[in-house]
N, C-alpha and C positions, 0 to 999 in steps of 0.2 A: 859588979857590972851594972852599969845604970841601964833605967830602962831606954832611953834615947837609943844604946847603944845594941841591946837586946834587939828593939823593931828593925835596927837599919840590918843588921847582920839577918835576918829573918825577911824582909824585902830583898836581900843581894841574893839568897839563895834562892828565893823564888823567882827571881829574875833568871839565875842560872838554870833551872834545872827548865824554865820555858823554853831558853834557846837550846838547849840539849830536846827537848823535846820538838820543836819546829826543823832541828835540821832532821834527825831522823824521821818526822814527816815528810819536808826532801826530799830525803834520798829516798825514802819508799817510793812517791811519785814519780821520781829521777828514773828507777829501776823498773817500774810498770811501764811507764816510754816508753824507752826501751824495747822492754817486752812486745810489747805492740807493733814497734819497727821491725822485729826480727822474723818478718810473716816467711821466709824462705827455707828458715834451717827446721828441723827437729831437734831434737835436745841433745845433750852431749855426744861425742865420741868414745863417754868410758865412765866406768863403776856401775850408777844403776842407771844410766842414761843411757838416752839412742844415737846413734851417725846418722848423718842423711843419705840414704838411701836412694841410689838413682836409677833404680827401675820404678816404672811408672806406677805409679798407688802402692809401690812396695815398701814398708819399713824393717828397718833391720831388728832385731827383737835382742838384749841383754848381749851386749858386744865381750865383756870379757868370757863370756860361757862358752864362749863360739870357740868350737873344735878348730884347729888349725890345720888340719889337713883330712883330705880326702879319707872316709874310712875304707881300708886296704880291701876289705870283701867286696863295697864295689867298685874299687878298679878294676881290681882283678876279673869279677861279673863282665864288666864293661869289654874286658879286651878280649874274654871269653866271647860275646856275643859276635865283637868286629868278626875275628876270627874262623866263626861257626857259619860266616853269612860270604866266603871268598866270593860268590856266584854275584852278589850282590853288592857288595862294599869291597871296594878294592882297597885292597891289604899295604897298602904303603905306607910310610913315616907321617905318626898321628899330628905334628909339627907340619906348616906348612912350608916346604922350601922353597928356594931362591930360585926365579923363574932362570934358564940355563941359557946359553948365547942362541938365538936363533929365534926362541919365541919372544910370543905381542908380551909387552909390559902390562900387571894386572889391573890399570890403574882404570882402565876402561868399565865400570860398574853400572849398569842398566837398573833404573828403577822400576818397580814393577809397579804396574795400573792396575785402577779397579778394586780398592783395598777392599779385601772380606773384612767385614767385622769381627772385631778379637773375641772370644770367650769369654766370658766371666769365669770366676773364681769357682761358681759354684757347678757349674757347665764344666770345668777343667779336672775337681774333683771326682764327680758323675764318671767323667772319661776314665779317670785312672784305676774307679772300685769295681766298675762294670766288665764284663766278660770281655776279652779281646776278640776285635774283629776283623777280618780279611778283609782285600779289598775285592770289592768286583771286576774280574778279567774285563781286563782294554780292548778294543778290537784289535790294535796295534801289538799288545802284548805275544801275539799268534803268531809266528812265518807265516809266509804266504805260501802253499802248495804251490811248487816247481818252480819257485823263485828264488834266488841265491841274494842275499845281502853284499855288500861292499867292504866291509866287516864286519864281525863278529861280537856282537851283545857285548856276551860275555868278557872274553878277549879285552873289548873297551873298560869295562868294569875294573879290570886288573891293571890299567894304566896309573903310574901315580901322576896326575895332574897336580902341576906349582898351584894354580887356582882356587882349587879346592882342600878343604880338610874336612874328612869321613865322621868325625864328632859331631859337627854342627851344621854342613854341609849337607841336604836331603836331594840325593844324584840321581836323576833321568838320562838313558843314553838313547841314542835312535842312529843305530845303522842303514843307512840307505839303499836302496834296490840300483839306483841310478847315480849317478852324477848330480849334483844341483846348485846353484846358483841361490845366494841367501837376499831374494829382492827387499824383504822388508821382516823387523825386528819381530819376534814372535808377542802376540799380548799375554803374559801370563799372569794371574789373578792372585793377589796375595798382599798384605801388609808386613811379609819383608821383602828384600832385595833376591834377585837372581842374577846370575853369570851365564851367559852361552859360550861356548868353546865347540869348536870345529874341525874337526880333524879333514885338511886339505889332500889333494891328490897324490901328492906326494908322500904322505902318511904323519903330514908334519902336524901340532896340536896347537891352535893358538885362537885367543878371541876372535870372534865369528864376528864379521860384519857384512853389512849389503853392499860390495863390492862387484862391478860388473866382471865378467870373465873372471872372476873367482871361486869354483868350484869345490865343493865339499862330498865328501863319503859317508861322514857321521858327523851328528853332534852330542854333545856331552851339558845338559842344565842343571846347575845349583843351584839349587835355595836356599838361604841362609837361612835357618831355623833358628838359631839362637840368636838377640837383641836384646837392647837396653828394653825390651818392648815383652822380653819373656821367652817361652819357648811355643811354637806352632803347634797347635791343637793336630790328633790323629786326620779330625776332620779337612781341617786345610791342607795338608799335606794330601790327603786321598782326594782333594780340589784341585791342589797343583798336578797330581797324578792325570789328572784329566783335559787340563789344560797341555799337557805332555804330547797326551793320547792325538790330542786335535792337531797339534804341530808334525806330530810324525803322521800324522793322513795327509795332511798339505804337502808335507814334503816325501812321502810315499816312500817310510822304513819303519824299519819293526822298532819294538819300544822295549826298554829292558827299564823296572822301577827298582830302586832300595828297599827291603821291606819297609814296613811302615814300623812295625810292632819293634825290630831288631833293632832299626835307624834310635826310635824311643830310649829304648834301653841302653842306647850309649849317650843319647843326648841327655836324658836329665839328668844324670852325675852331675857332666857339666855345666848345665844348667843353674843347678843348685848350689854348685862352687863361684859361678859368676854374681849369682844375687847374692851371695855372699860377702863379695869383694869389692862387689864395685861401690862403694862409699865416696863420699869427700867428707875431708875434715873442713872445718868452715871455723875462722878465728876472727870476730870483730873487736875492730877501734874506734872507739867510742867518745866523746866529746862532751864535756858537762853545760857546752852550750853550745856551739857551732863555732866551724872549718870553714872557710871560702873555698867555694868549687877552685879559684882561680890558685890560693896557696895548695890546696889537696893535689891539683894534676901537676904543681909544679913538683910536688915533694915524691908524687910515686915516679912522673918519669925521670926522677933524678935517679929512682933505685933504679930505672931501665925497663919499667912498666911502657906500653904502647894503647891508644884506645883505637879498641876493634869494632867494625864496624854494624857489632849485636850489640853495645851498648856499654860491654865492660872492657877494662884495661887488664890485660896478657903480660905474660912475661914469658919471651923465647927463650927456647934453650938453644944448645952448638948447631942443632939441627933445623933450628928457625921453627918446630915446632911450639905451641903454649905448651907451657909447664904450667905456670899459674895464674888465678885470676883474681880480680879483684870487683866487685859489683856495689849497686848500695843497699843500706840495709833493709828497703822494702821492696828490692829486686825491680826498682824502675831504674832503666835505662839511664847512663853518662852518657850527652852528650856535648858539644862544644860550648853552644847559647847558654844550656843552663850550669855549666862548669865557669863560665863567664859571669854569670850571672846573678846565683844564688848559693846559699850558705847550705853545710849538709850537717849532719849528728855526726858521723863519721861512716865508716865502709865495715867491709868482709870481707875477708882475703880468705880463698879457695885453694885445697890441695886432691884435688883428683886422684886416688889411690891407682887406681885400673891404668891412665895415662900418664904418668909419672916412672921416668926410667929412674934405678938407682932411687929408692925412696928414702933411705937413710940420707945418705947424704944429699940429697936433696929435700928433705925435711930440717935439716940443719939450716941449707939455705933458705930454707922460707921463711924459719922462725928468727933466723938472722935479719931478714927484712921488716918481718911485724917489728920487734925490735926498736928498729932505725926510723920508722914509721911513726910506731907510738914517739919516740923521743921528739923527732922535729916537728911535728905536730899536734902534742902537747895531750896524745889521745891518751884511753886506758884500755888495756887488752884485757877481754873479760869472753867467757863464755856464752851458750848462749841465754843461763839463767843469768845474765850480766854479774857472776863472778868472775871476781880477778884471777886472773889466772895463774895457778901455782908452778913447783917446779915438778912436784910429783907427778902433778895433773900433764906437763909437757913428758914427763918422762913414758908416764904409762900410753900417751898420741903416738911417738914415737916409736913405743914398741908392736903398737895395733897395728900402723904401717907397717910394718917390717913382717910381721907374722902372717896381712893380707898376700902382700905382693911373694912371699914366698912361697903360700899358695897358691900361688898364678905359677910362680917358676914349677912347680911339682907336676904339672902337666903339661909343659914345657907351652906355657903361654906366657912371656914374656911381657913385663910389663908397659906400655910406652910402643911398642912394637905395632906392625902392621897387621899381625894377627889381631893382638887386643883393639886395635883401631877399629876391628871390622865387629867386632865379640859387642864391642863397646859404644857403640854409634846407635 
């Protein structure tokens, strides 16, 4: 081999191994993008990665480790407690039921003013190692000497109200001395939501409003203690108790509360099975250069995608509820102008575990649409360490799903349901 031929074959390979070297520069930079863009998710759905977790500052910690169901001592604990406390927690079907012909529909949801500041973490912990504490006697909590109520505390207590569910639900009742007329919404002080329900002259039970010549005997207030937001500290709850206290002096009837300590003891089971479930899986398509806003909305609403007016595109289910969604990858708002307008990397399609009916088969549909997505618009479906995504890797999403949502069903909280809409808001 002459030398001529020696250098050129010694130039060629140094030429090759440059461009093998500059693409995988590339794609390293290709892939830190990326990374960059992806400011919404946490890390994966499975192996040694995380879900997204959607309680607020909550992450989920080692997802395949996670027990799948409730452990049986404290259910059991739990239904011990309902049980031990009849005087106080009415004993009804822990599932909430279907409001029955005659009563108000539960759609009427009163928000409550005046948020108290949430707890911290470390305030929260404090609560749960520290001694258990009573609350201090209501004035209201007293009968009044040689005055009969309209009815009975207790009696109410033992009502199963459609409205309410005794898990998550912290129940005020106030029997009244007289008659009364609801002129205006009561203030109660809280960062969640409450329900008033009014038991009319008739004995009939339905959301309370300021109705003239509508008169009431009792009323019955929930708090919703459980949210995407946590569970209510002793403290605010023995707050709401107070705010109780004030509504039944206005309205001049005695006050029956849920213990505090008992209410606790069944809520955080529940509690800690909701931070547990409620994830979204998050699957982005990805572009090695750029999408026109104006091909991207044409190609989702061809799947049947709609854009909502938060700034991402939905996809309804039979029910005209979203099942799923789709956002961009650094959680800034779609909307019309700049879909018009401007070129994107690609999106992130969302599966809500908590709000998703039938997750099996509707995980099938969704990954049916990433799919169809990637193909017509020429994306690549990676994770969010922007690997490609495998089939093992879909098979093991699919089975997290399925193991979530049937621990929703074990407590007969149904996924997609009006219960979890209320657990999960």
């Amino acid at each position: 081999m002459s030398d001529s031929v020696l250098i050129v074959l010694v130039v060629g390979a140094a030429i090759i191994l440059a461009v093998l070297a500059y693409n995988i520069y590339q794609e390293s930079q290709y892939r830190k993008q990326l990374r960059d863009q992806f400011g919404h998710a946490n890390k994966d759905a499975l192996l040694d990665s995380q879900v997204n977790s959607v309680r607020d500052g909550a992450e989920a910690q080692s997802v395949l480790n996670t027990k799948a169901m409730v452990p049986e001592p404290e259910a059991d604990k739990a239904a011990d407690a309902v049980a031990a406390q009849a005087e106080t927690i009415f004993t009804g079907e822990n599932a909430v039921p279907e409001a029955s012909e005659g009563l108000v529909a539960e759609e009427e949801i009163i928000e409550a003013v005046e948020p108290v500041p949430a707890a911290n973490s470390e305030e929260i912990a404090a609560e749960n190692t520290t001694e258990r504490t009573q609350m201090t006697p209501l004035s209201r909590t007293v009968a009044v000497k040689g005055r009969k109520t309209l009815l009975d505390v207790h009696d109410m207590s033992k009502q199963p109200l459609p409205w309410f569910d005794v898990r998550f639900d912290y129940l005020a009742y106030i029997a009244l001395y007289e008659p009364k007329e609801l002129h205006a919404m009561p203030r109660l002080s809280s960062r969640s939501r409450f329900r008033l329900v009014g038991c009319t002259m008739d004995d009939r039970y339905q959301i309370a409003e300021p109705i003239p010549s509508v008169y009431y005997q009792g009323f019955v207030v929930g708090l919703q203690a459980i949210s995407r937001s946590g569970l209510l500290t002793h403290e605010e709850l023995a707050h709401f108790g107070e705010q109780a206290n004030r509504f039944a002096e206005q309205m001049d009837g005695q006050l029956l509360l849920t213990d505090i300590n008992t209410f606790l003891d069944v809520a955080r089971p529940l509690d800690e099975l909701c931070a547990r479930v409620d994830q979204t899986i998050a699957i982005h398509l990805v572009s090695r250069s750029n999408v026109s806003g104006m091909e991207l909305r044409t190609a989702v609403e061809k799947q049947g995608f709609e854009l909502g007016h938060d700034g991402a595109f939905f996809y309804a289910g039979s029910d005209g509820e979203p099942l799923f969604n789709i956002v961009t990858l650094d959680n800034t708002p779609f909307t019309s102008t700049l879909l018009a307008n401007q070129n994107y990397r690609g999106f992130s399609m969302l599966f809500d575990i908590v709000h998703i009916p039938n997750g099996e088969k509707c995980f099938d549909q969704f990954m049916d649409m990433a799919v169809k997505l990637s193909s017509q618009l020429g994306l690549d479906l990676v994770n969010d360490k922007v690997e490609e995504l495998s089939t093992e890797w879909l098979r093991e999403v699919r089975r997290y799903v399925i193991d979530r949502q049937k621990e929703m069903k074990q407590v007969e909280l149904e996924p997609g349901s009006e219960l979890a809409k209320r657990l999960f808001s």
